[in-house]
PQR file of N, CA, C, O and H, with PARSE charges and radii, in Angstrom:
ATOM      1  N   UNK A   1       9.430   9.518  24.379 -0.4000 1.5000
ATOM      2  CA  UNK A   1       9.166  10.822  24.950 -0.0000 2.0000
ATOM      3  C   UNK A   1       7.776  11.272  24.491  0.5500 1.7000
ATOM      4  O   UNK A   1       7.467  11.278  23.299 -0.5500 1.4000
ATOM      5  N   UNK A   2       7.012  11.619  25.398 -0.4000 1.5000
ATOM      6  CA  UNK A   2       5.424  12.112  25.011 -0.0000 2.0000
ATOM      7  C   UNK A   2       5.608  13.177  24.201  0.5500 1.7000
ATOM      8  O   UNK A   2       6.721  13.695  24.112 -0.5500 1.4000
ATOM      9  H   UNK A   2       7.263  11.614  26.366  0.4000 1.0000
ATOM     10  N   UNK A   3       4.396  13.698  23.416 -0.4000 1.5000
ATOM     11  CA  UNK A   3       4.901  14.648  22.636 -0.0000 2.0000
ATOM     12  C   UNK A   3       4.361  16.343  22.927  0.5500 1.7000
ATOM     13  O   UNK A   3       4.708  17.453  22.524 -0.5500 1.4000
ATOM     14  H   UNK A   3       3.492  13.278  23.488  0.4000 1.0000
ATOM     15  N   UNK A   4       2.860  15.555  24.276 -0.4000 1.5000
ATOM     16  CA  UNK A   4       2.604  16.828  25.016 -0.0000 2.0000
ATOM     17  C   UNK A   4       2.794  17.065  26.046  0.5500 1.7000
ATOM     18  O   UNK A   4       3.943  16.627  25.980 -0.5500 1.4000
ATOM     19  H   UNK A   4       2.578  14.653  24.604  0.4000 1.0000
ATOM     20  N   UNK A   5       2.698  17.491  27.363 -0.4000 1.5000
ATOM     21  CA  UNK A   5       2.438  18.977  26.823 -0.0000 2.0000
ATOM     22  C   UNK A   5       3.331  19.820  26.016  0.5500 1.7000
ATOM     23  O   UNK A   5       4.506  19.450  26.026 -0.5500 1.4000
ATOM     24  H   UNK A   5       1.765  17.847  27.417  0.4000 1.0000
ATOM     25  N   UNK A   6       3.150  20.512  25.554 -0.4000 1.5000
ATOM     26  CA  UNK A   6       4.340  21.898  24.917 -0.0000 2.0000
ATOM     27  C   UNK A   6       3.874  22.807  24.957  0.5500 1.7000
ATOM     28  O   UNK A   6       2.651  22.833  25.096 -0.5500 1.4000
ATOM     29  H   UNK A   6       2.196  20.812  25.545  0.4000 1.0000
ATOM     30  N   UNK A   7       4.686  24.112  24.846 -0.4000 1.5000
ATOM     31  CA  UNK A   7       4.326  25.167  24.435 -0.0000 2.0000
ATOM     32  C   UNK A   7       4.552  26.138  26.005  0.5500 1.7000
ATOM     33  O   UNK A   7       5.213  25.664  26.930 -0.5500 1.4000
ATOM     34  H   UNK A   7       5.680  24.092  24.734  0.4000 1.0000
ATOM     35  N   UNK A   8       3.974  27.351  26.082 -0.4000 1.5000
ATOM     36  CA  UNK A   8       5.207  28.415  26.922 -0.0000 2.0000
ATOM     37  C   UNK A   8       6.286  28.759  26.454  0.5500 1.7000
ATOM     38  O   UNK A   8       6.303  29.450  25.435 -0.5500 1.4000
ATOM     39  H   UNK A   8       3.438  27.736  25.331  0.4000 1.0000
ATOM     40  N   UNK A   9       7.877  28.221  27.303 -0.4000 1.5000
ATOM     41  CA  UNK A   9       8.658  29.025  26.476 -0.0000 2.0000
ATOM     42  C   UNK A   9       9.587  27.966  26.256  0.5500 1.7000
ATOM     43  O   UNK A   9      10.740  28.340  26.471 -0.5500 1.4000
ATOM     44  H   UNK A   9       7.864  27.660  28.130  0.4000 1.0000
ATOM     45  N   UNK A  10       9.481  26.650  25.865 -0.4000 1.5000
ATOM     46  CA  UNK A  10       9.356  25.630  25.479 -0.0000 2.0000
ATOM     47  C   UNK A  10       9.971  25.701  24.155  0.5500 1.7000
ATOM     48  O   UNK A  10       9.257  25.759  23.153 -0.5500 1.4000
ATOM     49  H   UNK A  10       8.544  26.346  25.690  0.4000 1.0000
ATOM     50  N   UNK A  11      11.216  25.702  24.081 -0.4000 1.5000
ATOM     51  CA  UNK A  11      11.977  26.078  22.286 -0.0000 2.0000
ATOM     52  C   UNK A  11      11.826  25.174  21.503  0.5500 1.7000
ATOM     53  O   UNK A  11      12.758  25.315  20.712 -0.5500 1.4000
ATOM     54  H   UNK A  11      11.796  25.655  24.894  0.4000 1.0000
ATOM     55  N   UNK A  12      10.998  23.956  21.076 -0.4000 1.5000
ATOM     56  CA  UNK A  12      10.341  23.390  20.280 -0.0000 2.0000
ATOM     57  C   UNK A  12       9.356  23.699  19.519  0.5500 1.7000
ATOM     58  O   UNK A  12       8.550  24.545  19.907 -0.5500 1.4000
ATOM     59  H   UNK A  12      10.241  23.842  21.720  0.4000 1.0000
ATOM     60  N   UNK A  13       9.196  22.999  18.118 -0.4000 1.5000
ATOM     61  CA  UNK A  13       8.117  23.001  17.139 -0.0000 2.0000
ATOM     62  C   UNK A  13       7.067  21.583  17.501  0.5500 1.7000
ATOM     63  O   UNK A  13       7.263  20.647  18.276 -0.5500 1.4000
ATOM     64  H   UNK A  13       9.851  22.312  17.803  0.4000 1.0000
ATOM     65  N   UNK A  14       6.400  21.756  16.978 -0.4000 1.5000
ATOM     66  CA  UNK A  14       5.509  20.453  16.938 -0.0000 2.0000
ATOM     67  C   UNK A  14       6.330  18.970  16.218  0.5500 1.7000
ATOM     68  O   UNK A  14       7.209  19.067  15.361 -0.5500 1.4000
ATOM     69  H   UNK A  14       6.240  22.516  16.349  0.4000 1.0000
ATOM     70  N   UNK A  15       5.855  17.722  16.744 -0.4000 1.5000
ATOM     71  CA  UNK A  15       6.500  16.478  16.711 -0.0000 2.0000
ATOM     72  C   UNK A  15       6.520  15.998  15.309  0.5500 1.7000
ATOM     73  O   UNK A  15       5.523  15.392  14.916 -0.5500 1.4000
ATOM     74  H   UNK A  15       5.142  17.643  17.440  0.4000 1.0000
ATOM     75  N   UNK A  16       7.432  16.166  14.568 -0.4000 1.5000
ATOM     76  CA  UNK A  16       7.375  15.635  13.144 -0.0000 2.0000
ATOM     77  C   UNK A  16       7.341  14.514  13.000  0.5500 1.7000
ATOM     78  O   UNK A  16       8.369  14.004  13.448 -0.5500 1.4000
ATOM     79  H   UNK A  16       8.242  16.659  14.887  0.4000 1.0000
ATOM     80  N   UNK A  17       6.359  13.490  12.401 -0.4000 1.5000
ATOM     81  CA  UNK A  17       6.189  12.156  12.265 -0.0000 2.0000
ATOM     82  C   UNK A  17       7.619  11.590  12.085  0.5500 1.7000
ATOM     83  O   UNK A  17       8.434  12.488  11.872 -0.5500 1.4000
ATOM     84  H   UNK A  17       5.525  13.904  12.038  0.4000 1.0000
ATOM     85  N   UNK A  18       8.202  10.206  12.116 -0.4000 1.5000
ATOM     86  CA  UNK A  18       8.969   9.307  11.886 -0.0000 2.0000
ATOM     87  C   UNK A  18       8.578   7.695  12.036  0.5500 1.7000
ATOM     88  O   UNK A  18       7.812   7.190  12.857 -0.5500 1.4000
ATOM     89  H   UNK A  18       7.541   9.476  12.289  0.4000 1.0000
ATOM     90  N   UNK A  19       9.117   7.242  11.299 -0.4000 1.5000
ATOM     91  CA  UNK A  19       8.971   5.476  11.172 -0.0000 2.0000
ATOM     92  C   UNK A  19       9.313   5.119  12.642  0.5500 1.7000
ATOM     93  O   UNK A  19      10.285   5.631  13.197 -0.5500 1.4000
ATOM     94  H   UNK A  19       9.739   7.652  10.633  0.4000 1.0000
ATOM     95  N   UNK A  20       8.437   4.165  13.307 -0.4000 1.5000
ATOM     96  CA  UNK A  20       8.265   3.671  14.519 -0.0000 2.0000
ATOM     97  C   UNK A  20      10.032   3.024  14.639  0.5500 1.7000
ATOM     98  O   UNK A  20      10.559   2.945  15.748 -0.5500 1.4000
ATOM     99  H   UNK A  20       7.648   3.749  12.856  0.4000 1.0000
ATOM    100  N   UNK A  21      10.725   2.642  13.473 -0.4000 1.5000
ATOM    101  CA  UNK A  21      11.731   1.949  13.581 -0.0000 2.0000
ATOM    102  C   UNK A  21      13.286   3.079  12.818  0.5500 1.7000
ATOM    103  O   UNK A  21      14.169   2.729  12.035 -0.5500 1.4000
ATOM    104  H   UNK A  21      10.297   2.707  12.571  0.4000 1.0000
ATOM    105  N   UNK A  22      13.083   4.196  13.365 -0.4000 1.5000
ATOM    106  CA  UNK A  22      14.365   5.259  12.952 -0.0000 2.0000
ATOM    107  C   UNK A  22      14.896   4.998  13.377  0.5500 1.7000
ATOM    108  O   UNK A  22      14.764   3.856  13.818 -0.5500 1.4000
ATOM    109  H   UNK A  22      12.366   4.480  14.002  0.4000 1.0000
ATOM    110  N   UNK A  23      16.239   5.883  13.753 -0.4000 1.5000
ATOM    111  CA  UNK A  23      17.210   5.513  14.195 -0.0000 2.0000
ATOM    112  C   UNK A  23      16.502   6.553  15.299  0.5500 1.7000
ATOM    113  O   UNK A  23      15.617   7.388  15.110 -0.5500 1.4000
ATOM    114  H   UNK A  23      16.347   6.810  13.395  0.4000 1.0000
ATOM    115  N   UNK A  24      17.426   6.089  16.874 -0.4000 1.5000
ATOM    116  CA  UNK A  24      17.160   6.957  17.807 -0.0000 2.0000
ATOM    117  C   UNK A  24      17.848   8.855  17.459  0.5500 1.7000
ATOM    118  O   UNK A  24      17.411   9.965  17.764 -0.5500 1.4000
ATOM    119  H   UNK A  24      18.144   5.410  17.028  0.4000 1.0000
ATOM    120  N   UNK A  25      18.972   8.418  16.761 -0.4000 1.5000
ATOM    121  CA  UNK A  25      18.870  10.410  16.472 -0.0000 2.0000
ATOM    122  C   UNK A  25      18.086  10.728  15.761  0.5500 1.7000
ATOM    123  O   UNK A  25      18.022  11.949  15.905 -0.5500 1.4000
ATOM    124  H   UNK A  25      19.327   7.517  16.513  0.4000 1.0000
ATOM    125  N   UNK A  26      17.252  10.370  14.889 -0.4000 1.5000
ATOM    126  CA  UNK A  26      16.309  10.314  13.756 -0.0000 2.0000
ATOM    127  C   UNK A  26      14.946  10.823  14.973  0.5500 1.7000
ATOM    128  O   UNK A  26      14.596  12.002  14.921 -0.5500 1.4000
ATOM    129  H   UNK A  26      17.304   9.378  14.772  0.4000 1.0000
ATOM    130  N   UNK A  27      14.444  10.141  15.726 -0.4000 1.5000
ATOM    131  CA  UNK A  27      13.530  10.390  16.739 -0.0000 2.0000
ATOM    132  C   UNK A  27      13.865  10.979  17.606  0.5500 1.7000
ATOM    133  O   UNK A  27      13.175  10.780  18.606 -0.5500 1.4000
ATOM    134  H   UNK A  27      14.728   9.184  15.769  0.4000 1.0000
ATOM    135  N   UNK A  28      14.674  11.681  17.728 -0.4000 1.5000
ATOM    136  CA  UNK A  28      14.956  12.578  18.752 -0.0000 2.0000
ATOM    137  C   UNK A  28      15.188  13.966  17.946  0.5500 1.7000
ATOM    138  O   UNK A  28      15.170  14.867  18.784 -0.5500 1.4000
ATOM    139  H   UNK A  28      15.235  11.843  16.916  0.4000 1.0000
ATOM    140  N   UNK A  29      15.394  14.477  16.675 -0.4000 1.5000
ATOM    141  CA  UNK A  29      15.481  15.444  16.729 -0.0000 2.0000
ATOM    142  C   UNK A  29      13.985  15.771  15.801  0.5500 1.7000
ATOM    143  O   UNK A  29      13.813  16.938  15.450 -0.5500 1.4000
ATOM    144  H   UNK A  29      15.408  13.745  15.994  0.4000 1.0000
ATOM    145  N   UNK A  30      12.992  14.785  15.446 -0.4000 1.5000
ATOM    146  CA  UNK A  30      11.803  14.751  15.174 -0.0000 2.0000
ATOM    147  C   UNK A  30      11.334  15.060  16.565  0.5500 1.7000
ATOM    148  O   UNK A  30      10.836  16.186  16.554 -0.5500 1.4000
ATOM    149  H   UNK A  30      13.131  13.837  15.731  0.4000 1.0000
ATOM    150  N   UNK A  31      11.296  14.599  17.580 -0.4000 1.5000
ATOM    151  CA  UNK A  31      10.679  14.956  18.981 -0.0000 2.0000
ATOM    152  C   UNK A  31      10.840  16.579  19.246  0.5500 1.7000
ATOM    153  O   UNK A  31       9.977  17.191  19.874 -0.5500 1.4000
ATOM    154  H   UNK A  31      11.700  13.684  17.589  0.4000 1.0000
ATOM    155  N   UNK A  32      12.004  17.217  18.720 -0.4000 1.5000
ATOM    156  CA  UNK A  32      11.973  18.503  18.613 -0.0000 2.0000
ATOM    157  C   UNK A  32      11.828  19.609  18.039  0.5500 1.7000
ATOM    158  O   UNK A  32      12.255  20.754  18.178 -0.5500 1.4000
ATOM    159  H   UNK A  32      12.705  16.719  18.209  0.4000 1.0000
ATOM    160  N   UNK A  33      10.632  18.652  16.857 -0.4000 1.5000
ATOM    161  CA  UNK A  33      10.123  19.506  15.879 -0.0000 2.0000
ATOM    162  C   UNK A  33      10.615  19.742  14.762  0.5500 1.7000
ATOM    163  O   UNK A  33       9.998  20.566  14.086 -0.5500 1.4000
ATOM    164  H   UNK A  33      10.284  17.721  16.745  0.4000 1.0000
ATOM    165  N   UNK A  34      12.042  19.045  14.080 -0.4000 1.5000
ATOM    166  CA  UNK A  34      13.031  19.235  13.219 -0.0000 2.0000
ATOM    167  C   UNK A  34      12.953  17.927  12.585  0.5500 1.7000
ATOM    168  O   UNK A  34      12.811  16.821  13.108 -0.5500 1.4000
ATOM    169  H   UNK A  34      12.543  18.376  14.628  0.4000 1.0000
ATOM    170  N   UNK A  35      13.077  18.273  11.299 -0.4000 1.5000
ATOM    171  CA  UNK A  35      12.711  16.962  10.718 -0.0000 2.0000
ATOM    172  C   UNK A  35      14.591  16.363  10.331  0.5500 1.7000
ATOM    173  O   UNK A  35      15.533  16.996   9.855 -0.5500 1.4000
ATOM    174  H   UNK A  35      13.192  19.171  10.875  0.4000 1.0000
ATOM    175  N   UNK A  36      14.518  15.364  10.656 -0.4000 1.5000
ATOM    176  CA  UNK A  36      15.582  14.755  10.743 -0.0000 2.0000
ATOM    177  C   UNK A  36      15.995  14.275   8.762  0.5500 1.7000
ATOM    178  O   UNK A  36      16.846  13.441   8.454 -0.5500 1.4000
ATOM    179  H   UNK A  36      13.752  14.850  11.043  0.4000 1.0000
ATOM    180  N   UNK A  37      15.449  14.774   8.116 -0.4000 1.5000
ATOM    181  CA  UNK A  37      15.729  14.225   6.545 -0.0000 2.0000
ATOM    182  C   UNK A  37      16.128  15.309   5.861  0.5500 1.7000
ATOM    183  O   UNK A  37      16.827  15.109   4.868 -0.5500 1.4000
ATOM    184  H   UNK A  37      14.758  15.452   8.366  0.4000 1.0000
ATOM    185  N   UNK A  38      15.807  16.572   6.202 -0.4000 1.5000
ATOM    186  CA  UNK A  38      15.827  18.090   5.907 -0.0000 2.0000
ATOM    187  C   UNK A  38      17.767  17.949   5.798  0.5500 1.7000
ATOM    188  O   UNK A  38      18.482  17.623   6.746 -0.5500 1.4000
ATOM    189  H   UNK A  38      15.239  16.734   7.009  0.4000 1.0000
ATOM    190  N   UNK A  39      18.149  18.222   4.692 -0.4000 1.5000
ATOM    191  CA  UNK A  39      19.803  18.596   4.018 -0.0000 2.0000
ATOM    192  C   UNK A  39      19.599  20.099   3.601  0.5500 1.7000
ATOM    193  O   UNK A  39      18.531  20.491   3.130 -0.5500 1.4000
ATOM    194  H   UNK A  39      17.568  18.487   3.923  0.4000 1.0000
ATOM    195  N   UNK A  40      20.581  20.838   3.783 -0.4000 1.5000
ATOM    196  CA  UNK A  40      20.717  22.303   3.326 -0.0000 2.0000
ATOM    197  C   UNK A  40      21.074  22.001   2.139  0.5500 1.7000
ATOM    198  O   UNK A  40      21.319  22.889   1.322 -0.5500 1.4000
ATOM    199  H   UNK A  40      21.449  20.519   4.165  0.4000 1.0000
TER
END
């Protein structure tokens, strides 16, 4: 998934890096600006 364009009303943050080899939920919720390693 490209990571531009964004922005308008577009409920994403900017694309948080990940290892070319994550897991696909790992890159997908990095694609939405959420870093996928982040534990409460």
């Amino acid at each position: 998934m490209p990571a531009e364009p964004r922005g308008g009303e577009i409920p994403f943050g900017p694309v948080v890096p990940v290892a070319d080899d994550a897991p696909a939920y790992d890159r997908l919720v990095a694609w939405t600006g959420r870093d996928p390693q982040w534990q409460p």
